[in-house]
C-alpha angles and dihedrals in degrees: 000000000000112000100248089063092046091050086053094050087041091048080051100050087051101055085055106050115003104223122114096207089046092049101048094041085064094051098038110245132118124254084239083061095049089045093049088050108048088046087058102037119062098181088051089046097055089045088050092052088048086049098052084049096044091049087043101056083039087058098046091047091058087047093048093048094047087050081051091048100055084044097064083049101054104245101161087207094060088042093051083062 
């Protein structure tokens, strides 16, 4: 695969599920690689930055919605949150 794929699957990965590890490990490339990337490549650096945020606020929304979830169920544990 050329780079420019791999940066978008990788862009992709993160949105999902914001870990770097996680997300080159999927796409096959190493942590240096990323790394290396995101030093030289402005553009790919700040998407990178928009990914990680995006995955983040997507993250805390599931986790938002489950503790929800167990509310409207009357778990006492979700409620002491």
């Amino acid at each position: 695969m050329k780079s420019p794929k791999v940066k978008q699957l990788l862009l992709e990965e993160l949105k999902k599920k914001p870990v770097v590890e996680a997300a080159c490990l999927k796409v096959g490339i190493s942590r240096t690689t990323f790394y290396e990337w995101k030093c030289k490549d402005k553009k790919f650096s700040e998407a990178v930055d928009m990914a990680l945020q995006f995955g983040e606020a997507f993250i805390c929304d599931v986790a938002e919605m489950q503790l929800f979830n167990m509310i409207k169920k009357e778990d006492y544990r979700a409620i002491a949150l």
